[in-house]
C-alpha positions as CSV (number, residue, x, y, z in Angstrom):
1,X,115.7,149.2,52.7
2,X,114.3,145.7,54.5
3,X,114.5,145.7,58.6
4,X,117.4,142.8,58.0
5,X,119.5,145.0,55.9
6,X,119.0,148.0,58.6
7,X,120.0,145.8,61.6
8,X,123.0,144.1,59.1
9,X,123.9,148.6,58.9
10,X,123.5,148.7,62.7
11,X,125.4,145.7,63.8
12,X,128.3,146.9,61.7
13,X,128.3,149.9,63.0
14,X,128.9,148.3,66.4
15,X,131.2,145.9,65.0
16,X,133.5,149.3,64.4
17,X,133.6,149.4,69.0
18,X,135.2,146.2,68.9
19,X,138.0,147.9,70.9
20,X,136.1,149.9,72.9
21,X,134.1,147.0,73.9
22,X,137.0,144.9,75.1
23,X,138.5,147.3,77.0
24,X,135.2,148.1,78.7
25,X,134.9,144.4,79.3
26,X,138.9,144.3,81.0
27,X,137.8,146.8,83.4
28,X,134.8,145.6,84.3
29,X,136.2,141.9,84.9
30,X,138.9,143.4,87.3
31,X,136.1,145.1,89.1
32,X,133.9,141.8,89.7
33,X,137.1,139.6,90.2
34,X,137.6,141.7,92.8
35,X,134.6,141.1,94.7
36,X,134.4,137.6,93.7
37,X,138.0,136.4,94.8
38,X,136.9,137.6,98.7
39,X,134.4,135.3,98.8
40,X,136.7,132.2,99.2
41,X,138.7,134.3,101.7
42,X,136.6,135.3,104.0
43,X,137.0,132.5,106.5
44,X,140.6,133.1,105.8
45,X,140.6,136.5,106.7
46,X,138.0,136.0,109.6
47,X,140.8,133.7,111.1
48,X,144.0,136.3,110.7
49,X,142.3,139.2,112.0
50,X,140.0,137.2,114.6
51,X,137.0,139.2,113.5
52,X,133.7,137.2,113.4
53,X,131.4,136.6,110.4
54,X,129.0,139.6,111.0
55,X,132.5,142.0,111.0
56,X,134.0,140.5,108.1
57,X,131.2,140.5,105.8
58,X,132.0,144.2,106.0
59,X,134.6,143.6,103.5
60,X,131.9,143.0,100.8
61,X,128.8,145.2,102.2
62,X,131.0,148.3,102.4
63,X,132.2,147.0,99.4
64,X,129.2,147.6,97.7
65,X,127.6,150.1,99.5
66,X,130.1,152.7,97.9
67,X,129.4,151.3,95.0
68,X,125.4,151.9,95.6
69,X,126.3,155.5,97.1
70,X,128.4,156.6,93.7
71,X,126.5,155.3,91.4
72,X,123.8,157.7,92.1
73,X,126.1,160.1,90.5
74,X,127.4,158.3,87.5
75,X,125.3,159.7,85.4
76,X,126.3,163.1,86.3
77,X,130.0,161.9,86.1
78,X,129.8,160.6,82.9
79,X,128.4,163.6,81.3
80,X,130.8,166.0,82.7
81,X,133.8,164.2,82.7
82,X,133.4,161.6,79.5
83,X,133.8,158.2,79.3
84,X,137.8,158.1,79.1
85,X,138.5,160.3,81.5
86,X,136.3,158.7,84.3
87,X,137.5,155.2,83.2
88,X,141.1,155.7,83.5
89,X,140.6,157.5,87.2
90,X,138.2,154.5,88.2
91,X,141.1,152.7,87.4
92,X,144.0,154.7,88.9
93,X,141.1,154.5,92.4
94,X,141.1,150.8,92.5
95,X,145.1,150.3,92.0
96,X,145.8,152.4,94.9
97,X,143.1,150.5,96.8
98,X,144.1,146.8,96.0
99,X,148.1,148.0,97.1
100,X,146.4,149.1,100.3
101,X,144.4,145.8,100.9
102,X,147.9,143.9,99.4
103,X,150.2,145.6,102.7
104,X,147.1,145.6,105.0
105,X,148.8,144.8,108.7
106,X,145.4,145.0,110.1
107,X,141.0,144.5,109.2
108,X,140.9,148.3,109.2
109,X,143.3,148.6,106.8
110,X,142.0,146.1,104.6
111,X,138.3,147.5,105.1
112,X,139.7,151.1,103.6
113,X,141.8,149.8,100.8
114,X,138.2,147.8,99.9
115,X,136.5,151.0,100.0
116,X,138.8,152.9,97.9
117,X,139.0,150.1,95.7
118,X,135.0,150.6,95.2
119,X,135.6,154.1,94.5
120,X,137.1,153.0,91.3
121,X,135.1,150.2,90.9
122,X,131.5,151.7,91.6
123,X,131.5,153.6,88.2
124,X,133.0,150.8,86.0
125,X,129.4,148.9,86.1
126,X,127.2,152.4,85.2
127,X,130.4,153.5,82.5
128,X,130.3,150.4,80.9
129,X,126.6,150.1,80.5
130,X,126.5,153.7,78.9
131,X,128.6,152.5,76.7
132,X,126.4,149.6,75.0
133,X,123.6,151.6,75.3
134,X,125.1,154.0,73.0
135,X,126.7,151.3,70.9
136,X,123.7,149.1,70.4
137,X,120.0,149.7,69.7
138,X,117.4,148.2,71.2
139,X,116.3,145.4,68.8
140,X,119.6,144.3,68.8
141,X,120.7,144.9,72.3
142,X,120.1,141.5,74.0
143,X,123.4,140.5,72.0
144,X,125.4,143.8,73.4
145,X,124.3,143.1,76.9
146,X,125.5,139.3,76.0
147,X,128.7,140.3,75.3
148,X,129.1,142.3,78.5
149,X,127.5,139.0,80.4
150,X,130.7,137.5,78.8
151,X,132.9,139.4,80.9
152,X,130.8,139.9,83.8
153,X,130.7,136.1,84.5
154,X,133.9,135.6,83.3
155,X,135.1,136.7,86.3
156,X,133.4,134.9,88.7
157,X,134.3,131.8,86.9
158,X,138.1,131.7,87.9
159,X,137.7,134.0,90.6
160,X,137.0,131.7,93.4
161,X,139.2,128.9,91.9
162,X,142.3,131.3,91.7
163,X,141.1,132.9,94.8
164,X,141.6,129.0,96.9
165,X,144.9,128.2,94.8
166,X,146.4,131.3,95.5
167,X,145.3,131.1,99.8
168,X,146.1,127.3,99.7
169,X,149.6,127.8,98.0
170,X,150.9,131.6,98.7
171,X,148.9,134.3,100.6
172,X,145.8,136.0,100.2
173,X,148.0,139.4,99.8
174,X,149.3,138.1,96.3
175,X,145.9,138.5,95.1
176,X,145.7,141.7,95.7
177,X,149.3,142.2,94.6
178,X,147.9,140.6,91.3
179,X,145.3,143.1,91.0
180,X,147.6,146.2,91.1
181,X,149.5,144.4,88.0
182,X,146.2,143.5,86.3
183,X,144.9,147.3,86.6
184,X,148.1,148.4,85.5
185,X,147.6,146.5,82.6
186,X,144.2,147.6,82.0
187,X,145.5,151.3,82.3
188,X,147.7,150.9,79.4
189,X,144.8,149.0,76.9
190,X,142.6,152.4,78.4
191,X,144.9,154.9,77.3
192,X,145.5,153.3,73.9
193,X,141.7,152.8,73.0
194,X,139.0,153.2,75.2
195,X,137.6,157.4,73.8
196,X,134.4,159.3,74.4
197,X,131.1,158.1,73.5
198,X,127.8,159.9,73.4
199,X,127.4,163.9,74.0
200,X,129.5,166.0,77.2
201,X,128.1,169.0,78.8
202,X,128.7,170.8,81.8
203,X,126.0,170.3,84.6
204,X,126.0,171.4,88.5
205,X,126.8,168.8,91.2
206,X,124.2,168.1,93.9
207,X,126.6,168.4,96.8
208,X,123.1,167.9,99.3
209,X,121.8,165.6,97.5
210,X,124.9,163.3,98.0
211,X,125.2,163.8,101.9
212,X,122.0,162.3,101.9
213,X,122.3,159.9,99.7
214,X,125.5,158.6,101.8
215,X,123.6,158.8,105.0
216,X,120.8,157.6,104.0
217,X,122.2,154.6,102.0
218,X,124.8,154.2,104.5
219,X,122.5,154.4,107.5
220,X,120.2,151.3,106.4
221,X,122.9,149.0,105.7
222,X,124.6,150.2,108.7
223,X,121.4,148.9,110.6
224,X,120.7,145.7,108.6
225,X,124.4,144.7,109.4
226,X,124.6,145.0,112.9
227,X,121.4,143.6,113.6
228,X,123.4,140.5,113.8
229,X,125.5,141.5,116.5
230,X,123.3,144.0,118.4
231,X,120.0,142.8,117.5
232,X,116.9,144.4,115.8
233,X,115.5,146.3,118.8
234,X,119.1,147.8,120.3
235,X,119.1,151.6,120.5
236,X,122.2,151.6,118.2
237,X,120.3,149.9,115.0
238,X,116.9,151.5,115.7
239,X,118.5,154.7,115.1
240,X,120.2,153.7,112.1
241,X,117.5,152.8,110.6
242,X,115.3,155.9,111.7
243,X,118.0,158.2,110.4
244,X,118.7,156.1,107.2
245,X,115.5,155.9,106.3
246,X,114.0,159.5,107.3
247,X,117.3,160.9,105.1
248,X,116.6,158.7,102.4
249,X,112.8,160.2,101.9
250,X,115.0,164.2,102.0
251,X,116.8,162.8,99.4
252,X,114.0,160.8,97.4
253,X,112.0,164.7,98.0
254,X,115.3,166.5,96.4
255,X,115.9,165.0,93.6
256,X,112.2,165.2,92.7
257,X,111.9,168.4,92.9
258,X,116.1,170.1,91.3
259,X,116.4,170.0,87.7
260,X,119.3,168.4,87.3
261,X,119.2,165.3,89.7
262,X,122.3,163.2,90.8
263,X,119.3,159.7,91.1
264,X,116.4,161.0,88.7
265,X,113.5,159.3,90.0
266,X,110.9,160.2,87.8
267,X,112.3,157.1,85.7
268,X,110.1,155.0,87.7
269,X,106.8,156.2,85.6
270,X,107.8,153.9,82.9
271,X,106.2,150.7,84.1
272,X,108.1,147.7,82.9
273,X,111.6,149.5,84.1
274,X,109.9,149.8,88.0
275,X,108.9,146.3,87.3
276,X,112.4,145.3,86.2
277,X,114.5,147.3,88.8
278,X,112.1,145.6,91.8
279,X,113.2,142.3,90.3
280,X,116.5,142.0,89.7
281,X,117.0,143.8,93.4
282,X,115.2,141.0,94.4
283,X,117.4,138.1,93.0
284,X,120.4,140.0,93.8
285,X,119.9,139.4,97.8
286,X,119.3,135.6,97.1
287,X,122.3,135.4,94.4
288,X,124.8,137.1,97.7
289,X,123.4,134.6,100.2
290,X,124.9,132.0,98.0
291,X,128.4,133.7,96.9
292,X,129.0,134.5,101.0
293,X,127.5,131.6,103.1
294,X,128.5,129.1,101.0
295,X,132.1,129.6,101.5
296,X,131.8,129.7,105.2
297,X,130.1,126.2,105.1
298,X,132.6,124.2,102.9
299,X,135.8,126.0,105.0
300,X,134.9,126.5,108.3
301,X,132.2,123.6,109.1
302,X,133.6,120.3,106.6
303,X,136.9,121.5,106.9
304,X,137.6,121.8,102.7
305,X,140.4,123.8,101.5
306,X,139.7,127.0,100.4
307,X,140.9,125.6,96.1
308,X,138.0,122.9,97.1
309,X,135.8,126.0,97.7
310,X,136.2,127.8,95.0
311,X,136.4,125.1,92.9
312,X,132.6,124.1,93.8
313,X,131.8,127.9,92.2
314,X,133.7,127.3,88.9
315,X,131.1,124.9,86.9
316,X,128.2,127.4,87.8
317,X,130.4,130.4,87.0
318,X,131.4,128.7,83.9
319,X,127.9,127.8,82.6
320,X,127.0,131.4,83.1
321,X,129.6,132.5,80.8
322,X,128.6,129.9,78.2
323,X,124.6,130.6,78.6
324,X,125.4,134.8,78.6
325,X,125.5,135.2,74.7
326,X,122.9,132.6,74.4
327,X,120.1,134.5,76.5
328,X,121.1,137.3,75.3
329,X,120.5,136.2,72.1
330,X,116.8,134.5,73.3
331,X,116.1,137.8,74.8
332,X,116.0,139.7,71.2
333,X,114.0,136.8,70.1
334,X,111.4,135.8,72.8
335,X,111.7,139.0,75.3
336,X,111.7,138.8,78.6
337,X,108.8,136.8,80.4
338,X,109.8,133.2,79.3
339,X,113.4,133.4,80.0
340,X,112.5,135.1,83.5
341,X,110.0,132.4,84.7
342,X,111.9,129.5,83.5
343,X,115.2,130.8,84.9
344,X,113.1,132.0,88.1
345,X,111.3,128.2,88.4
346,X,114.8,126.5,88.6
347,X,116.7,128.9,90.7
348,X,113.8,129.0,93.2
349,X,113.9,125.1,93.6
350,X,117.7,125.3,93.8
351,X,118.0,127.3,96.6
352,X,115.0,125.8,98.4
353,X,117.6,123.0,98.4
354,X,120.5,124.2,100.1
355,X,117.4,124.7,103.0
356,X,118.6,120.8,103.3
357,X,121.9,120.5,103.3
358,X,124.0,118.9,106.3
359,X,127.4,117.4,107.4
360,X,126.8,114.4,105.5
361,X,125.7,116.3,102.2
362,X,128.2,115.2,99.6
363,X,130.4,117.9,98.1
364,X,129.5,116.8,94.5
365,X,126.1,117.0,95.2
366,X,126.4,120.8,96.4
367,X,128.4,121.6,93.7
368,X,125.2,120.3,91.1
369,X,123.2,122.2,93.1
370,X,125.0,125.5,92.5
371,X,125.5,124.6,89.1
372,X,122.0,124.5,87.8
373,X,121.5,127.2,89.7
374,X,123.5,129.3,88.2
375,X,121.9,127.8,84.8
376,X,118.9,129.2,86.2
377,X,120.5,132.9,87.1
378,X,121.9,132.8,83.8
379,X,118.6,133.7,82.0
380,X,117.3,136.6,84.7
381,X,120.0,139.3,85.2
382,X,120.5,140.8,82.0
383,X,118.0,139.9,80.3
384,X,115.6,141.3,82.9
385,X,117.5,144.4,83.2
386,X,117.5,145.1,79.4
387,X,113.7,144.7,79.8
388,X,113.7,147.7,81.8
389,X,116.3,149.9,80.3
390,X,114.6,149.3,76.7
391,X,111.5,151.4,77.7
392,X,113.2,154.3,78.5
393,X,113.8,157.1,76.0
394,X,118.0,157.8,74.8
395,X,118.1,160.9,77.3
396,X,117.1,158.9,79.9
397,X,119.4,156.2,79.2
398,X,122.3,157.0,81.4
399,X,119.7,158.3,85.0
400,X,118.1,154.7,84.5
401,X,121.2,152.9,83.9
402,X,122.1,154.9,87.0
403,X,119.3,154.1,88.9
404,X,119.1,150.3,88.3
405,X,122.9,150.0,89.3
406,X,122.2,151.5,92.7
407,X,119.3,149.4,93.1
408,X,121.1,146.4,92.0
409,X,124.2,147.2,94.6
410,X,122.2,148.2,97.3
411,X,119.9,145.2,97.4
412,X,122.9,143.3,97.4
413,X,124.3,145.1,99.8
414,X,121.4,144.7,102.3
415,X,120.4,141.0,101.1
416,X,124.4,140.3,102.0
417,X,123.8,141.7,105.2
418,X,120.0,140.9,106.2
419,X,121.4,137.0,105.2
420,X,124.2,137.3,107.4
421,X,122.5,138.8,110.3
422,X,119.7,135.8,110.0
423,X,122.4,133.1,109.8
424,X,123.9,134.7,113.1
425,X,120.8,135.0,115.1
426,X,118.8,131.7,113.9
427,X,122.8,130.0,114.9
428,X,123.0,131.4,118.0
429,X,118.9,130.5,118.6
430,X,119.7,127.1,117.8
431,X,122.6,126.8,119.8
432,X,120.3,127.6,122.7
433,X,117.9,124.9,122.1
434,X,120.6,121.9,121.3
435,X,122.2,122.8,124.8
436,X,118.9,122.4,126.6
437,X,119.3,118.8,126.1
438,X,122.7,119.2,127.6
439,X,121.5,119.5,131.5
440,X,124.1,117.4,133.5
441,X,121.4,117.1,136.0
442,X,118.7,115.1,133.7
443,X,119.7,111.8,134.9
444,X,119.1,110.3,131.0
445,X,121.7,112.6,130.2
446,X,124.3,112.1,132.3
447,X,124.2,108.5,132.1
448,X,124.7,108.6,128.4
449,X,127.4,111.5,128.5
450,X,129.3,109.3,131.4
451,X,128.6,106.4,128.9
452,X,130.1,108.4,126.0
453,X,133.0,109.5,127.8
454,X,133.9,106.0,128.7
455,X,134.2,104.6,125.2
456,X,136.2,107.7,124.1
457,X,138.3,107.2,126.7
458,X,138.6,103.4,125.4
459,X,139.1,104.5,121.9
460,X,142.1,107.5,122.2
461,X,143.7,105.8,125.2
462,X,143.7,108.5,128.1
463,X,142.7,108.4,131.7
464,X,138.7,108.8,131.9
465,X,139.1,112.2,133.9
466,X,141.5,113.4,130.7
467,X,138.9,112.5,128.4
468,X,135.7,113.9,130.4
469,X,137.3,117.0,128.9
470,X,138.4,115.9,125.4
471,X,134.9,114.7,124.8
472,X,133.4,118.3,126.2
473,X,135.1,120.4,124.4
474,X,134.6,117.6,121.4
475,X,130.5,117.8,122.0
476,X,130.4,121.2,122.6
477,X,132.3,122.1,119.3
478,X,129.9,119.6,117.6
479,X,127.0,121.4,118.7
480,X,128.1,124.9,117.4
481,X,128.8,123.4,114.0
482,X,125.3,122.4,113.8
483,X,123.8,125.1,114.9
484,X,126.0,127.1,111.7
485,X,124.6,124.7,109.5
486,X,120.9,124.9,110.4
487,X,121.5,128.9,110.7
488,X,122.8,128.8,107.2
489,X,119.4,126.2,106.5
490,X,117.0,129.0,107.9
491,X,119.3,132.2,105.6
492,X,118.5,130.3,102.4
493,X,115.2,129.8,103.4
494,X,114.8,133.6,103.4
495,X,116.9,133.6,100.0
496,X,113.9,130.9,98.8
497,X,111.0,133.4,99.9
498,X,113.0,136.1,97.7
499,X,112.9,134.1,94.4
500,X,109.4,133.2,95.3
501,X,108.7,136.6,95.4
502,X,110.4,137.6,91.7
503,X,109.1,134.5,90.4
504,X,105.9,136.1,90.9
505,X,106.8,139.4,90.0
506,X,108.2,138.0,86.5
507,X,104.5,137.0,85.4
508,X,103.7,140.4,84.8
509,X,106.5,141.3,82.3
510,X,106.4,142.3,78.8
511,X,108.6,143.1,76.1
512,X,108.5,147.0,75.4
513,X,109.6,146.9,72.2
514,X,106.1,145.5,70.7
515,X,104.6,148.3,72.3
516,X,106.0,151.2,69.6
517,X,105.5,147.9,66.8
518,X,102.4,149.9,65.6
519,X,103.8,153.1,65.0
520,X,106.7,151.9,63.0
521,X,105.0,149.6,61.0
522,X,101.7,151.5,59.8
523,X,104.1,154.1,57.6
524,X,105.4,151.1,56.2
525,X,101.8,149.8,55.2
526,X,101.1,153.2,53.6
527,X,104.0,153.4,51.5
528,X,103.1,149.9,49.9
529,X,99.9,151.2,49.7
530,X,100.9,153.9,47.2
């Protein structure tokens, strides 16, 4: 039989999961709607619980640093428990943590119903990988990991907007009250179709190995998070990241050396998936910057309404969607190196320009920017992790599916924070220097501040000693919003380097497929032969 009419046999075969496959994709679009709908609240949040920018990003680090810390053992889950019976109680987990987050009366409560909402949420990614690894073969599986793009970007494409109509109209709270309905919903579709795939069997639980894994995770993020409050040489962050990152060589040692690891590191002696992993971690911190500090610019320093805001990340998150099918189609044709350097060459210069923009940049103009951005991201995730995951053998499949999830979440997780903490600090640095200028004893400066005050005194109308401290608070409040601006300027600088970085990285790709082309096709010579 010809190679087309095998791969015609195999893609019917996984026409035959169509079911499966949507249901996969419902649950894993509730699980990134629900990160991506936070990002238009945040500075909606950070104003009704009077937290700061540092305390709220909490919401998405912790967020995703129980998603890095469980799925370490997704792998082990889904061989003991099965792919329906984890995917309904992933499920069940993140309805009883959106009804918390929905009747939150205070940030703490809101910070646990995120957590437990991750609990479900943090196997959903790692499940439905499994899944299309199973399902589709490698030859064919740019098109599987395609389809799941589909629904990975769908979300983020009406996410923000509902997010800003739903704030601007109703309440934040009625998202979440949405999302209990939506899992609901989701729980019934599970029930009815989503079964078992791949083989079950009963393996012990590395109880040490995931108190480590916790503290160690935990204990870096911990530290890259309050750097931004505390700063990098307080007792409290050096010791987080002492412990974090002693425990996290006790638990590297552990699973080395058990037999059945929760993390099984030895995947990292295939080549291209180490290359792959290092990567996409890589253009997951600059991807965060974007989704978090964008937000706080267009709401809290030009004053747009939070449907304006997430309106500027619909055309990107729509041209994801769109371009998700197409590379993954282009990855089963060309592999991986063209679509990585070409997507890597125009997010790089992309985000090199939102180093640039001011209180005068247009809002159009940003919303291009993000745009072909996204364009850009469009040909990297994906395709760059089904680079990786194609070099590994079946029985490895779900430890390196495992594996590049954590790495994935945990990068994003510390890019998130490391971002946030360099937007704080380079603000509060530049605040410093603009008020230098501000001496009311540098005789230049006073006369043009007693200058200043006089005309706005003459424009609103008011005695001059009423608008001395109008025009204060006025040029003080001015200030600060500069200094967030060229903080967030100096945080997408970082998120520059990072794509600099990959784009580098990216030239040393291959496609490991055409690596066993030798051995399958010299049987085929010899049979012609005969």
């Amino acid at each position: 039989m010809s190679d087309t009419a095998d791969t015609r046999t195999e893609q019917q075969g996984a026409a035959s999961y169509v079911p499966l496959l949507l249901v996969c994709m419902l649950g894993m679009f509730l699980a990134i709607l629900n990160q991506t709908v936070l990002n238009v609240a945040i500075p909606q949040l950070m104003n009704d619980f009077s937290v700061s920018a540092n305390t709220a990003q909490w919401l998405m680090t912790g967020y995703m640093l129980v998603n890095g810390v469980l799925i370490p053992i997704s792998a082990y889950l889904i061989e003991t428990f099965g792919t329906r019976k984890l995917f309904m109680s992933a499920l069940i987990c993140f309805m009883v943590g959106s009804l918390l987050c929905g009747i939150a009366p205070n940030f703490a409560t809101i910070l646990i119903g995120r957590l437990v909402q991750a609990v479900g949420a943090g196997v959903m990614m790692p499940l439905v990988l499994n899944v299309i690894l199973f399902i589709f073969p490698p030859h064919i599986r740019g098109k599987g990991m395609g389809l799941m793009g589909i629904g990975m970007v769908f979300a983020p494409a009406i996410g923000p907007t509902l997010s800003g109509w739903v704030i601007e109209e109703f309440s934040w709270r009625l998202m979440f009250d949405g999302m209990v309905v939506l899992a609901l919903l989701a729980i019934g579709f599970g029930w009815l179709f989503m079964k078992d795939v791949g083989t079950r069997r009963e393996i012990p639980f590395d109880l040490w190995g995931m108190i480590l894994s916790i503290v160690g995770f935990g204990g870096l993020l911990y530290a890259f998070s309050e750097a931004g409050n505390s700063g990098w040489s307080s007792l409290e962050v050096v010791i987080a990241l002492v412990v974090g990152g002693f425990t996290l060589v006790l638990f590297i040692l552990r699973q080395l050396s058990v037999e059945t690891p929760l993390l099984d590191f030895r995947v990292f002696k295939y080549d291209m998936f180490t290359l792959s992993t290092v990567i996409n971690g890589i253009v997951t911190m600059a991807l965060y910057a974007g989704m978090f500090l964008l937000p706080i610019y267009l709401q809290n320093l030009r004053g747009f309404t939070p449907l304006e805001s997430g309106l500027l990340l619909l055309p990107g998150a729509i041209v994801m969607g769109l371009m998700s099918p197409i590379s993954g189609a282009l990855f089963d044709r060309f592999g991986p190196r063209p679509l990585a350097i070409v997507g890597l060459i125009v997010t790089t210069v992309c985000t090199w320009e939102f180093t640039e923009i001011t209180l005068e940049t247009s809002y159009w103009t940003v919303i291009l920017i993000y745009t072909i951005r996204a364009f850009g991201m469009s040909l990297l995730m994906m395709p760059i992790m089904t680079a990786g995951l194609n070099q590994l053998p079946e029985e490895a499949n779900s430890y390196g599916n495992a594996m590049a999830n954590t790495m994935r979440q945990v990068a994003g997780s510390i890019g998130t924070a490391l971002l946030t903490t360099v937007y704080t600090n380079r603000m509060s640095l530049h605040t410093e220097k603009l008020s230098e200028g501000m001496n009311p004893f540098d005789t230049g400066f006073y006369q043009s501040f007693s200058e200043g005050v006089r005309n706005f005194a003459q424009s609103v109308g008011l005695p001059v000693e009423q608008a001395r401290e109008l025009f204060t608070s006025q040029l003080i409040g001015d200030m600060a919003t500069q200094a967030a601006v060229m903080g967030i300027n100096d945080a997408f600088f970082w998120a520059t380097a990072f794509t600099v970085i990959s784009l580098f990285l990216c030239l040393f790709l291959r496609d490991v497929r055409k690596d066993k082309k030798p051995d399958m096709e010299e049987p085929t010579k010899e049979v012609v032969a005969s």
